[in-house]
N, C-alpha and C positions, 0 to 999 in steps of 0.2 A: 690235513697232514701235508707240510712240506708247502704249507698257502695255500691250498684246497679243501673242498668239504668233501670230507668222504660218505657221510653220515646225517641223515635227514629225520629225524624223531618228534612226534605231534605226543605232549602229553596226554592220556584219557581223562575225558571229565563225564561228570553226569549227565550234564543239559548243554555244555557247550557258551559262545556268547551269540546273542539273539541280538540282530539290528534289524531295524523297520527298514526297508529300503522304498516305502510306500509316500509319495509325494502329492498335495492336491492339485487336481486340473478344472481351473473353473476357467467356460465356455460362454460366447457370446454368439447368436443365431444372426447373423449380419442380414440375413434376409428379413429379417423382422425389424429392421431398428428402425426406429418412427423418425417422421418428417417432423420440422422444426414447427409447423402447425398444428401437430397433435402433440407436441409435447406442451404447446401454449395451452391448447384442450384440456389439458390433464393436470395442469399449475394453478389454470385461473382462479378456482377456489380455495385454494390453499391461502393460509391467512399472511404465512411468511414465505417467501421466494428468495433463497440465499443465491446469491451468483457469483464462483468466486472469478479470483481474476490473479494470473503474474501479471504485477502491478506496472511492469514496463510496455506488456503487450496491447497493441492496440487494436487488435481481432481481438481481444478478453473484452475490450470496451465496447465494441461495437456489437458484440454479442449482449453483453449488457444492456447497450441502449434500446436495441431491436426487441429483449424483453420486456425491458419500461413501455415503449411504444404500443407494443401488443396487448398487454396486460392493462395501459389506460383505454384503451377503444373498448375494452372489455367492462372495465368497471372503474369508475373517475375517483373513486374513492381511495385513491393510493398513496401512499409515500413513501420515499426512499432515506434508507438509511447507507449510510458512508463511513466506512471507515476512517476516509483519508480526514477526516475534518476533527476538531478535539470538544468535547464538549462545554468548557469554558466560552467560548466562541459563538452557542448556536444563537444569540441572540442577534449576532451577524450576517451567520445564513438567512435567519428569517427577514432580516430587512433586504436581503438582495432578493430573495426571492417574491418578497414582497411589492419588491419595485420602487424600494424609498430610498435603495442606496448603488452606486453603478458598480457597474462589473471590477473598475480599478481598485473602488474602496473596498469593498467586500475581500478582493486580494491582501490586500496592505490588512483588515481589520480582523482578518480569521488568520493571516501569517501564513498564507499555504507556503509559501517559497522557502520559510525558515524550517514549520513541522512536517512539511510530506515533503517537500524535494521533487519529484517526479514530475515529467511534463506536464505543465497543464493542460497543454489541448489533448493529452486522454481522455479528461475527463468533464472538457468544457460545452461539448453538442449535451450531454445528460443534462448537463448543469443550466444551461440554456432552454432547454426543454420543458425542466421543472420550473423554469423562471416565466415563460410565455404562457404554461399550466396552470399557474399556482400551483404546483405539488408542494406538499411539504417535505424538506428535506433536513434530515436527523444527523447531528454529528452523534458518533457515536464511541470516540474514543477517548482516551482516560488523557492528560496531559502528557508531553512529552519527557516535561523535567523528571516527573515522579517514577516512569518507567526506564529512566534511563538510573538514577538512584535507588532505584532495588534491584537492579540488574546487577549491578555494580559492589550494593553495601547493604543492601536487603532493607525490611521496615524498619529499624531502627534509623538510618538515616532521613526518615520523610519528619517533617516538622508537624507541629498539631493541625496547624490549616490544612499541610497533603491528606495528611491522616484522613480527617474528615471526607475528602474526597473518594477514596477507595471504599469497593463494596463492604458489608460489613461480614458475606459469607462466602469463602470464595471452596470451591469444591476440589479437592484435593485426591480423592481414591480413585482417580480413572488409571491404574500401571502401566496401559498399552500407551495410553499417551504421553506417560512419563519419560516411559524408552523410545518414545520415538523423538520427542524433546532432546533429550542426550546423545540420539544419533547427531540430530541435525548441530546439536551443541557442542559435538567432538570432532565436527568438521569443519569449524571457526579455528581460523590459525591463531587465534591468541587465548582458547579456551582455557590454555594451562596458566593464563594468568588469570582468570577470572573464576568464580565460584560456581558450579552449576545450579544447586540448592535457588540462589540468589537468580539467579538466568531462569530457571523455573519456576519463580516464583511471579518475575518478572511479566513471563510469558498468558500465564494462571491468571493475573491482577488486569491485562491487556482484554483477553477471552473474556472475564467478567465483567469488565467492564462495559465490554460492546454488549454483551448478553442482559445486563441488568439497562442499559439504556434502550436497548430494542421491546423490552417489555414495558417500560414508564412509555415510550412513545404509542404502542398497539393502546396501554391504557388510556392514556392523552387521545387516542384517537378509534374509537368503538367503532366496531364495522369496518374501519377500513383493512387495505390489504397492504404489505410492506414486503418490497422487494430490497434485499441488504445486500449492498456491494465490499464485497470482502475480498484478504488474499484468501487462495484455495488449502494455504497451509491453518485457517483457523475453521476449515467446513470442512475436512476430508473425513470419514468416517464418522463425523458429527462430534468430534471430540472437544475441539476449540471452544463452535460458538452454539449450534444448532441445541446440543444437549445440555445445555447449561442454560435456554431460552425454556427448554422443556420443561426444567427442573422447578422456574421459577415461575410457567404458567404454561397450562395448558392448552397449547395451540396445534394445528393441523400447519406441518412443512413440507417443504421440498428442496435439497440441499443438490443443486446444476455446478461442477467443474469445469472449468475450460482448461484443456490439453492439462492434466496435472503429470506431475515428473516423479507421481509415485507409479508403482506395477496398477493395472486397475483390476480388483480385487471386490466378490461380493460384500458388500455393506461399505464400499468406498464413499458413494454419492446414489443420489435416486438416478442423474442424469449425467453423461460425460459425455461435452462435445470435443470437437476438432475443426475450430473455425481455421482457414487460410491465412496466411501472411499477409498483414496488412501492413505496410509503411506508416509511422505514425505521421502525422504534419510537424514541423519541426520550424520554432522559429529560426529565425538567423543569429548567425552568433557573431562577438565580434572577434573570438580568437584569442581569450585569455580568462587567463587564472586570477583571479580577485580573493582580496578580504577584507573584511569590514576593520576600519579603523576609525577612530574621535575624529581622525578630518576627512572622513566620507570613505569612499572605494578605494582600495586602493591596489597597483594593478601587481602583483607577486608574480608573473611568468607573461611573456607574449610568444604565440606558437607561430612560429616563420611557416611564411605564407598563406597568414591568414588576414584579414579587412585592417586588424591591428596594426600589424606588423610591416602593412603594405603602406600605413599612413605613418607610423615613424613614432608611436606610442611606444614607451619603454619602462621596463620594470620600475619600479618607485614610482611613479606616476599616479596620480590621484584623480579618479573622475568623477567632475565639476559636475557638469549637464550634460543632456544628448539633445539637439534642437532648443535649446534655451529651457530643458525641463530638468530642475534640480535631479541632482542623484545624490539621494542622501544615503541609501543601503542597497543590495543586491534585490531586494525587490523591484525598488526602482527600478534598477536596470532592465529587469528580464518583464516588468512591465512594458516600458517603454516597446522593445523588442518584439513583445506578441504581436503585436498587427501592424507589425513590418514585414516584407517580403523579400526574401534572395534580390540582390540588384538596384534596392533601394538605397538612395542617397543621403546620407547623416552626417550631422556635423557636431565633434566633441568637444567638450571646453574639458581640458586640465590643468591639476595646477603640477610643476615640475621644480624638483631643488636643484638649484642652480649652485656649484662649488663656491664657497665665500658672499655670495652677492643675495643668498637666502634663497626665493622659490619666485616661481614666473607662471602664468597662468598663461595658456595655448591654446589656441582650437586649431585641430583636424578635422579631414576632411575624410570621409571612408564609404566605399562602397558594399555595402553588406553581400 
């Protein structure tokens, strides 16, 4: 009355409304959590040792390595499987690891620069290790092209040759991992352009595929033991790869996280560590933006103040050589680069278009 309430009335009911206000609290006994030597104790016989990894982190890797390490003093019989490598390729791996082909060719013939992207000296002490070993080391992932066309347009886009390449049973009823799929799916700024269905199928086709080549390699190889280098988002709760290895053969695992970015939660992982901040090794850069064109590199931005930009390289600019070593694609480049150091002295050839008079070829000079 007059903009006040004079009058406060709860209608009666029979039962009222009932909410749970009861939430779970799962607990970890810190006094108990085992040393990185009992947890080696307690892996070694396990026939699969998943490890994941955020794929930039280089404490994920070195955790990684320190279980290769540990697990071969233990039993020689091991191999590693990789996600970062595609399984068209592994007849590549096997000759690097082999010793018949060097560490440049191996780059340029498995394309790591082009299908994983991500530094290589993450993942170059493992890879070295398996090479001095003899380990055998397993690509384990589906092609790029094919995962990037069902994502996109789903199976009706793959041709009969991709066809053939995908598993032929891919498991479909797990719903927790569907929604968790669609979480991670609705946090993509351009989700509303893309199809989830297809993103999930996508995802589905990736999981089984590392899962169905993880079992041809344990079969390819009796008795031994395989430790899988994975992200932590295809082992968390065993959804991705673990349980879809189980489905397809029965083996004894153990699925280790390194720092994951989910809550950690009973049945997340058998093991969750917290390695420290490692600085990864980082070759030198020259300070620009490239892309592949029909007349080699070509250079699309130079970032002021950097080796480039100190030597007087400028956008349009095509690059020739580094030290008289052809650069015919971006591998090129970032090969030449790996085992060079901060403060090292190079010298570039490009070619430059010149207004009217066509193009002129140059070398600089730059201190990395």
């Amino acid at each position: 009355k007059g903009g006040r309430n004079i009058l406060k009335e709860t209608a009666k009911t029979d039962n009222g409304m009932v909410i749970d206000l009861s939430f779970s609290i799962d607990a970890v006994d810190v006094k108990k959590q085992p040393d990185f030597g009992e947890i080696i104790n307690s892996i070694k016989d396990k026939q699969v040792v998943y490890v994941g990894e955020t794929h930039t982190s280089y404490s994920h890797h070195l955790v990684q390595f320190e279980i290769i390490k540990r697990l071969f003093q233990k039993n020689k019989k091991l191999i590693i499987g990789m996600e970062m490598f595609q399984r068209p390729f592994q007849k590549f791996i096997d000759q690097y690891i082999e010793g018949r082909i060097d560490e440049e060719t191996f780059l340029k013939k498995t394309e790591y620069f082009k299908r994983w992207s991500f530094n290589y000296n993450l993942y170059r002490d493992i890879l070295q290790f398996a090479r001095d070993r003899k380990i055998p080391v397993i690509a384990l992932n589906i092609k790029k092209e094919i995962i990037d066309k069902v994502s996109k347009k789903g199976l009706d886009a793959l041709t009969d040759a991709e066809l053939k390449l995908i598993p032929e049973d891919i498991d479909m009823t797990n719903q927790d991992y569907r929604d968790f799929l669609k979480e991670i799916f609705m946090g993509h700024r351009n989700s509303r352009k893309r199809d989830f269905d297809n993103f999930y199928l996508s995802q589905l086709l990736w999981d089984e595929t590392m899962a169905h080549s993880i079992v041809r390699a344990l079969k390819n190889h009796p008795d031994y033991q395989m430790v899988v280098l994975i992200g932590n988002g295809h082992l968390q709760n065993s959804w991705g790869v673990p349980s879809r290895v189980k489905r397809l053969m029965d083996v004894t695992s153990t699925v280790i996280l390194n720092s994951p970015e989910e809550d950690i939660k009973r049945g997340l992982a058998d093991y969750v560590l917290f390695p420290e901040f490692v600085p990864a090794p980082e070759p030198p850069r020259l300070g620009v933006i490239v892309n592949e064109t029909e007349e080699g590199v070509e250079i699309e931005k130079v970032i002021k103040g950097t080796p480039a930009y100190k030597a007087g390289i400028k956008k349009g600019d095509v690059l020739i050589s580094m030290d008289d070593r052809p650069i015919k694609g971006l591998d090129d480049l970032k090969i030449f680069l790996l085992n060079k150091n901060r403060g090292d002295k190079v010298r570039a050839t490009l070619r430059r278009s010149i207004f009217i008079f066509g193009t002129e070829d140059i070398t600089v000079d730059l201190t990395l």
